[in-house]
C-alpha positions in Angstrom: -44.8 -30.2 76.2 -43.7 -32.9 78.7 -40.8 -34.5 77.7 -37.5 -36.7 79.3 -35.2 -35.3 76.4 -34.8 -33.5 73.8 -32.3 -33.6 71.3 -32.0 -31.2 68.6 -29.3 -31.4 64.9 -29.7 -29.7 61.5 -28.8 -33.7 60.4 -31.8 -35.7 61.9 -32.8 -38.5 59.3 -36.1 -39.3 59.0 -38.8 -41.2 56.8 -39.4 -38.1 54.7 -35.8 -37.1 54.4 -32.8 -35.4 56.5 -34.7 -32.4 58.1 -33.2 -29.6 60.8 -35.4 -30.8 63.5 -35.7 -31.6 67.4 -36.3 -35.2 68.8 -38.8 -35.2 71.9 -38.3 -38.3 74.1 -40.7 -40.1 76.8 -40.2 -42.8 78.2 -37.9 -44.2 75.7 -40.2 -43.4 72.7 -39.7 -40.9 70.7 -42.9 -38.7 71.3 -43.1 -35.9 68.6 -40.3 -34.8 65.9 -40.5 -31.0 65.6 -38.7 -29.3 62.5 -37.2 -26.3 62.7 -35.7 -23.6 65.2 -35.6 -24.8 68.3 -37.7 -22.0 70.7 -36.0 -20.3 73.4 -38.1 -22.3 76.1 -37.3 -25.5 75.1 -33.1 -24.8 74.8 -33.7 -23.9 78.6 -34.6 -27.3 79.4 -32.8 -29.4 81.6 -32.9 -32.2 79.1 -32.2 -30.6 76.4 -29.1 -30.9 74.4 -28.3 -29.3 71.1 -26.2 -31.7 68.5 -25.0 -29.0 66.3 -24.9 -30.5 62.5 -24.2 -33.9 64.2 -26.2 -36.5 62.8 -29.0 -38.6 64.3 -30.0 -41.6 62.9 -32.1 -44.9 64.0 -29.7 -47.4 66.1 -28.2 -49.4 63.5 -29.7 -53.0 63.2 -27.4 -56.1 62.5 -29.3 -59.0 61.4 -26.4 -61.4 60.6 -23.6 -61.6 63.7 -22.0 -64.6 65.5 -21.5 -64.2 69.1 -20.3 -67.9 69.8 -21.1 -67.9 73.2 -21.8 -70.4 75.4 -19.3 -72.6 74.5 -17.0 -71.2 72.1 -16.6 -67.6 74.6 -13.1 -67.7 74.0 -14.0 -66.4 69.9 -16.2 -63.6 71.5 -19.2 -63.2 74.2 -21.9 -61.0 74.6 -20.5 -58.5 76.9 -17.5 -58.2 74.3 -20.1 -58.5 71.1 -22.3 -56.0 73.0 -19.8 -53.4 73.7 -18.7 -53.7 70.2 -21.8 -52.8 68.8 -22.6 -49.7 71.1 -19.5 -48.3 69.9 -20.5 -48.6 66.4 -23.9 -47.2 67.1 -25.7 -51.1 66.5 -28.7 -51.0 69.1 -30.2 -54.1 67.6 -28.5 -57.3 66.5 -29.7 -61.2 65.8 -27.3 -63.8 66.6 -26.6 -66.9 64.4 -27.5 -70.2 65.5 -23.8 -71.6 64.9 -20.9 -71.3 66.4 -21.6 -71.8 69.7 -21.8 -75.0 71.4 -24.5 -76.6 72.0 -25.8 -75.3 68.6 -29.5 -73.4 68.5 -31.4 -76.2 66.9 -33.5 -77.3 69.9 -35.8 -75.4 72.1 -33.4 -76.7 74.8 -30.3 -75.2 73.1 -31.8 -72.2 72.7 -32.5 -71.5 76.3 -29.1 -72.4 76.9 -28.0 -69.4 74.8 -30.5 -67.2 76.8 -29.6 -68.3 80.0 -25.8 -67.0 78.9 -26.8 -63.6 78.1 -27.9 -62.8 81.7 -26.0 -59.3 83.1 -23.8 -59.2 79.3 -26.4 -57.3 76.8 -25.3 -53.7 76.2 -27.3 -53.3 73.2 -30.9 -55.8 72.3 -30.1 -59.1 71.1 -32.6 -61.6 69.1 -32.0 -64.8 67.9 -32.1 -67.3 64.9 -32.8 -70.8 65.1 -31.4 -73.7 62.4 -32.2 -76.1 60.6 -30.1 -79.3 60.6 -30.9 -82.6 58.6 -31.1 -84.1 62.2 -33.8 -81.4 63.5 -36.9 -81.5 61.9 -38.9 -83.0 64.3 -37.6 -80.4 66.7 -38.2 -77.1 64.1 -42.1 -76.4 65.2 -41.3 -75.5 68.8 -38.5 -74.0 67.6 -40.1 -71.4 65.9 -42.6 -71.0 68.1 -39.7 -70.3 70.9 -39.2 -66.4 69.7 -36.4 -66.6 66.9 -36.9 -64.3 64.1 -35.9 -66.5 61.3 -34.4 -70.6 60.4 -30.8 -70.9 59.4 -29.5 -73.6 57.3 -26.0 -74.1 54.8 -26.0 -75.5 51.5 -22.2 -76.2 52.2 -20.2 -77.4 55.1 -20.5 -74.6 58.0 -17.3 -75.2 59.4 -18.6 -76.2 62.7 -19.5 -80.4 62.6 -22.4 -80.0 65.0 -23.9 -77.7 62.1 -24.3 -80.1 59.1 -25.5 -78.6 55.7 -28.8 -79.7 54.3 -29.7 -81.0 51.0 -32.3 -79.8 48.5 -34.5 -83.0 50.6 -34.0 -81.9 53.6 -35.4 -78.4 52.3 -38.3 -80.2 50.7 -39.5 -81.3 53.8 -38.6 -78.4 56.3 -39.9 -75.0 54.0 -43.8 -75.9 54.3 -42.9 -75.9 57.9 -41.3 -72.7 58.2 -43.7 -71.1 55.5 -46.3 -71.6 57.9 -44.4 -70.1 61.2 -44.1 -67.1 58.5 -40.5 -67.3 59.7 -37.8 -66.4 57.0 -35.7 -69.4 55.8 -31.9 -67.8 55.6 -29.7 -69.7 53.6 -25.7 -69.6 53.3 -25.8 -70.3 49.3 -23.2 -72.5 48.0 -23.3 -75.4 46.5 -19.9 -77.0 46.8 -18.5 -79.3 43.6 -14.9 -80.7 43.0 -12.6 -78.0 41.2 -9.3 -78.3 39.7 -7.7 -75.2 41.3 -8.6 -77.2 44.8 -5.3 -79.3 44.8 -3.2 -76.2 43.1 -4.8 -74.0 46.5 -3.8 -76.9 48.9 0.0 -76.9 47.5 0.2 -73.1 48.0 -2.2 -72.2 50.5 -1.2 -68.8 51.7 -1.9 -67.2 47.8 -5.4 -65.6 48.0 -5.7 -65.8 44.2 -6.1 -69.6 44.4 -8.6 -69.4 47.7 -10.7 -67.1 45.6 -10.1 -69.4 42.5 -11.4 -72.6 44.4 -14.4 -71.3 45.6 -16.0 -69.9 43.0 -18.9 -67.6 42.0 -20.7 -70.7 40.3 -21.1 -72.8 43.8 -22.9 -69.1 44.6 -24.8 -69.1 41.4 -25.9 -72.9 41.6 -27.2 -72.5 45.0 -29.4 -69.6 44.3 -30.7 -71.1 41.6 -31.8 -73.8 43.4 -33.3 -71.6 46.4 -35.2 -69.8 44.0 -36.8 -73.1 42.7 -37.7 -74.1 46.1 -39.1 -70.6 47.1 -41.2 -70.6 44.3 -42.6 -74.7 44.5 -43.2 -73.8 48.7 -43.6 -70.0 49.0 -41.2 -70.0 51.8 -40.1 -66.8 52.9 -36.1 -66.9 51.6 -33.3 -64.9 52.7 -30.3 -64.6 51.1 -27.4 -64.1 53.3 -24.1 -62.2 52.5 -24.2 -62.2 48.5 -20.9 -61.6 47.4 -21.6 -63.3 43.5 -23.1 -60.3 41.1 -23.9 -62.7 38.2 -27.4 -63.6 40.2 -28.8 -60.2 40.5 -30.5 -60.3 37.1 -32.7 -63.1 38.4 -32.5 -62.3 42.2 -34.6 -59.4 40.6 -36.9 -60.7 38.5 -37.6 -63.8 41.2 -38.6 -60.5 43.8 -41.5 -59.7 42.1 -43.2 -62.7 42.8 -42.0 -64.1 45.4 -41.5 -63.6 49.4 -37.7 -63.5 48.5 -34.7 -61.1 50.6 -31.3 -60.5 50.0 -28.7 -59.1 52.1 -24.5 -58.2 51.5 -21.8 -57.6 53.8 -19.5 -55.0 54.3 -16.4 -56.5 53.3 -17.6 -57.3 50.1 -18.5 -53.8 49.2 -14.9 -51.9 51.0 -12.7 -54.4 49.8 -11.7 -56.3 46.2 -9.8 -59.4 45.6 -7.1 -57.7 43.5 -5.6 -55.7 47.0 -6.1 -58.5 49.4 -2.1 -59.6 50.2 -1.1 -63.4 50.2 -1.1 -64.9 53.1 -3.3 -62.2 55.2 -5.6 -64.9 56.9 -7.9 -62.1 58.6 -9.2 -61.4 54.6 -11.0 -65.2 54.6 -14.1 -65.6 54.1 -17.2 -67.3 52.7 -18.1 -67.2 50.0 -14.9 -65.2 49.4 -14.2 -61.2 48.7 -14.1 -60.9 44.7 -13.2 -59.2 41.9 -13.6 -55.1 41.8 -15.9 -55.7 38.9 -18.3 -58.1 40.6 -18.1 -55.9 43.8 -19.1 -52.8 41.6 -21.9 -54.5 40.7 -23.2 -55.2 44.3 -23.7 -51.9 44.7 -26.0 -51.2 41.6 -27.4 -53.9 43.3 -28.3 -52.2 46.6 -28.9 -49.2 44.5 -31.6 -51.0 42.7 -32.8 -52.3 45.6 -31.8 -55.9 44.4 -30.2 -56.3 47.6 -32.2 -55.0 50.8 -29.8 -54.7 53.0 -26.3 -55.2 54.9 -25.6 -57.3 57.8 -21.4 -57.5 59.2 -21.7 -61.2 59.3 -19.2 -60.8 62.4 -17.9 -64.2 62.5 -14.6 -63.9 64.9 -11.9 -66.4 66.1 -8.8 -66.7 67.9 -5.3 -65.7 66.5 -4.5 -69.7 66.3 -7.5 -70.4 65.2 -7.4 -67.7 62.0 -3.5 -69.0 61.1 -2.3 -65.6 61.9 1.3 -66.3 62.6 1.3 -68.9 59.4 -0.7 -67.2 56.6 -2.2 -71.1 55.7 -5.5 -69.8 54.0 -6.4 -73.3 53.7 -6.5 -73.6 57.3 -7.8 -70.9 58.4 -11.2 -70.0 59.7 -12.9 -68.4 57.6 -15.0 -65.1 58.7 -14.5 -61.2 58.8 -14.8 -59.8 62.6 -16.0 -56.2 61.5 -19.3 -55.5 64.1 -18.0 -52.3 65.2 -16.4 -50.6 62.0 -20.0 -51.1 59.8 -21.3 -47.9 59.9 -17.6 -45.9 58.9 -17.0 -49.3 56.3 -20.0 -48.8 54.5 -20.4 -45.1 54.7 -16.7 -44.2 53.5 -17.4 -46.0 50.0 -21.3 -45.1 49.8 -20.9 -41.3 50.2 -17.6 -41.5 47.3 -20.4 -43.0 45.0 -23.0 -40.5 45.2 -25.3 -42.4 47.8 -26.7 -40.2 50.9 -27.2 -40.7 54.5 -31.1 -41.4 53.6 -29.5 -44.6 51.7 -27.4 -45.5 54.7 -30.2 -45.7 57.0 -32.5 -47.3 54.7 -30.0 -50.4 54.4 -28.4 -50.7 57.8 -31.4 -49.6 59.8 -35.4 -49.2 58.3 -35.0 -52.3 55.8 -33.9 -55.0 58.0 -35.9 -53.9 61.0 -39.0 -54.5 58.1 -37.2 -57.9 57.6 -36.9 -58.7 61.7 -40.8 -57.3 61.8 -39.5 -54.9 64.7 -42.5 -52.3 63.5 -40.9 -49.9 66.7 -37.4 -49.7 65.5 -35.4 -48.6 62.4 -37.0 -45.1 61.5 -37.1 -42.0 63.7 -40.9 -41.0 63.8 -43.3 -40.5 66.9 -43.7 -43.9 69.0 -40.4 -45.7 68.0 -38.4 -47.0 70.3 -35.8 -44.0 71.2 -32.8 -46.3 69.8 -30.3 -43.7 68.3 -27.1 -43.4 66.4 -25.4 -39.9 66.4 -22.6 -39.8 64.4 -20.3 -37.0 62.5 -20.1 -38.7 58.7 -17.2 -36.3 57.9 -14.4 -37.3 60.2 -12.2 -38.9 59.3 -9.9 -41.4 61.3 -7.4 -44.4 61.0 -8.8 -47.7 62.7 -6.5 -49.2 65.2 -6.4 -51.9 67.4 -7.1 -49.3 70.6 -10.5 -48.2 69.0 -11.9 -52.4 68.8 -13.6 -53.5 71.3 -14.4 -56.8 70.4 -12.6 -60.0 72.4 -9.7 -60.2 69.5 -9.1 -57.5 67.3 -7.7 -59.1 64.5 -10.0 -57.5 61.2 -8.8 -56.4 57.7 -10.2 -52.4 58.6 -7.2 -52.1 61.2 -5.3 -49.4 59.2 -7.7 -48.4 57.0 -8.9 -44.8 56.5 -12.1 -43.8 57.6 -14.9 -41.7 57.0 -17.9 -41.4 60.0 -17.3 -41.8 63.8 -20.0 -42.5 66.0 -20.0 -40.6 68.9 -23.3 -40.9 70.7 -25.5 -44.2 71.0 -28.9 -44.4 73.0 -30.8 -47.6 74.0 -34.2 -46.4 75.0 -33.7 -42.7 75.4 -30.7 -43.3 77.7 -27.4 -42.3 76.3 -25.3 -45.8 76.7 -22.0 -45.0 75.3 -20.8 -41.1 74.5 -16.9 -40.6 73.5 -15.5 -44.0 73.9 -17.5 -44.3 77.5 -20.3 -47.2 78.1 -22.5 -45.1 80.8 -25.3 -47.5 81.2 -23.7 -51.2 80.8 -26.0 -53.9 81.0 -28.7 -52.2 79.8 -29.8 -54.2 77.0 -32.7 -57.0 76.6 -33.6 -60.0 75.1 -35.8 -59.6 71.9 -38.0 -62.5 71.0 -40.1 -62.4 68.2 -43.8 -62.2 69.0 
């Protein structure tokens, strides 16, 4: 048998099921998958290497991150962004359209973003464009330009170059993007006046308040209305980073008819409103962590398969810029940097529920590579991309500030105790990062969608 390498683990996880099984890779596809024993002949090899009970998994795919760079490098790049990912076993990550500056709304802006990647991708990197009230004219080469998908807000972004759309503006730009077959992914809130607003304003360091005035119904309005539009266009719709359970019900029933995704984030399954501290800025998002209850729910959600998968929706900033030193939550900006820490986040509360590592890699690897349409990546089967994640899910560690390696370290998982450290990632059949050591920097690619 001809081969590069071969890697062999009692843990391999694949299609059918978590198998004892060797890993034969050419030329950065993964050529035959051979269960069993490995044979004395093939242990002599020179590229082999046996994994022990060590996991290997698909490279992890992160469909919702915010780089911010150009412009805004100083929140985080894509060396930094890169790095991060490698560490947490990510081989595969879109970046939002927002954030950095110029915005991705124009074929124009977009090449300015790939121009800034040049010599900085440690791990493949694709892109989203958005939609804008001001960009419609602009949207058909757009899409044609290689993004996987449209992004728009229902709310205010945060960013003023990235103005929310209105259910008209939608009207107008879904038939559009239905026929790109491009998913439309939609931040859904619809924002109304609410008493606790002023109440949140006068005492804007109590998290209680924050969560109080923005609640689940802006969530619950927004879907509603997404799911209206889905069905009058036939758009495909993507809901990003649910956090509000009361929409499953009809997230569910709207699934069966229509071309209709959903995806959560980490911090909204590890975390519930009830421990978040006042005044603990680097908890803020949007929509905001909830109630233990709702979060339960989230994952009977992803259990049901409500919910298709889980994206970090890294969204980082400076110290000043997240209110650090004064706890104003009304200030603050509001995202969770957590890129690296997915894979221990999500796996420390799956496996106390019951769920298995075949669960793990069906949400953070085979389900949004289906969503992306990368057919080569996600699943460890003969001609797929040699993209791996080996990891050991039973160690256990406390996250510090030394383990990050994204530009700022300020996230809510600092301090938390962990189950699941990565310890080998590969990018291609070459091993990029082994023990805390990048090997092969640089060695990531643009991905545009075909």
């Amino acid at each position: 048998m001809s081969f590069d390498k071969a890697l062999h683990s009692t843990r391999v996880v694949t299609p059918q099921g978590v198998k004892d099984a060797t890993l034969f890779i050419k030329n950065g596809k993964i050529g035959h998958i051979a269960e069993g024993p490995v044979s004395p002949e093939i242990a002599g090899h020179p590229g082999f290497e046996a994994l022990g009970d060590a996991v290997i998994m698909p490279g992890l795919l992160d469909a919702h991150v915010h780089i911010n760079e150009p412009g805004r490098t100083e929140w985080e790049g894509f060396d930094t962004a890169t790095k991060a990912a490698a560490a947490g076993g990510i081989t595969t990550l879109i970046e939002m359209p927002l954030n950095a500056a110029p915005v991705t709304t124009t074929v124009w802006a977009f090449e300015q973003k790939l121009a800034a990647t040049e010599g900085k991708l440690h791990v493949h990197c694709g892109f989203y464009g958005g939609l804008i009230p001001e960009n419609l004219g602009d949207l058909p080469a757009l899409m044609r330009s290689g993004v996987f998908g449209i992004k728009c807000f229902l709310t205010h972004s945060g960013i003023a170059d990235f103005p929310n759309v209105a259910e008209a503006d939608l009207r107008r730009a879904m038939p559009l993007i239905e026929g790109s077959g491009l998913p439309l992914l939609v931040h859904a809130e619809l924002d109304a006046p609410h008493p606790m607003e002023a109440f949140f304003q006068k005492n804007p360091s109590v998290y209680a308040l924050y969560l109080k005035s923005r609640p689940k119904t802006w969530e619950n309005r927004a879907i509603d209305l997404m799911l209206k539009l889905c069905a009058d266009t036939r758009c495909r719709t993507h809901i990003v980073h649910l956090s509000s359970a009361d929409k499953l019900g009809a997230l569910a029933k709207a699934k069966r008819r229509l071309p209709l995704t959903v995806e959560t984030a980490p911090h909204y399954l590890y975390f519930a409103a009830e421990d978040i501290p006042d005044a603990e800025t680097k908890f803020k998002c949007a929509p905001p962590i909830r109630a233990r209850a709702n979060n339960d729910k989230l994952w009977q959600g992803l259990k049901d398969g409500v919910i298709d998968f889980i994206g970090s929706d890294h969204s980082p900033a400076p110290p000043a810029l997240k209110e650090i030193a004064s706890g104003n939550l009304a200030k603050a900006w509001g995202g969770i940097s957590g890129l690296q820490c997915v894979l221990p986040v999500v796996w420390t509360k799956a496996q106390a529920r019951g769920f298995q590592l075949t669960d793990l890699a069906r949400w953070l690897c085979s389900n949004p590579a289906d969503f992306l349409g990368l057919t080569e990546k996600g699943r460890l089967a003969a001609g797929a991309d040699a993209d791996l994640c080996i990891w050991q899910p039973e160690t256990v560690f406390t996250l510090t500030e030394n383990d990050m390696y994204h530009r700022h370290r300020i996230t809510p998982y600092v301090g938390e105790r962990l189950l699941g450290r990565v310890v080998q990632t590969y990018l291609g059949g070459a091993q990029i990062f082994k023990d805390g050591s990048f090997l092969l920097p640089g060695r990531g690619r643009v991905l545009l969608r075909k």
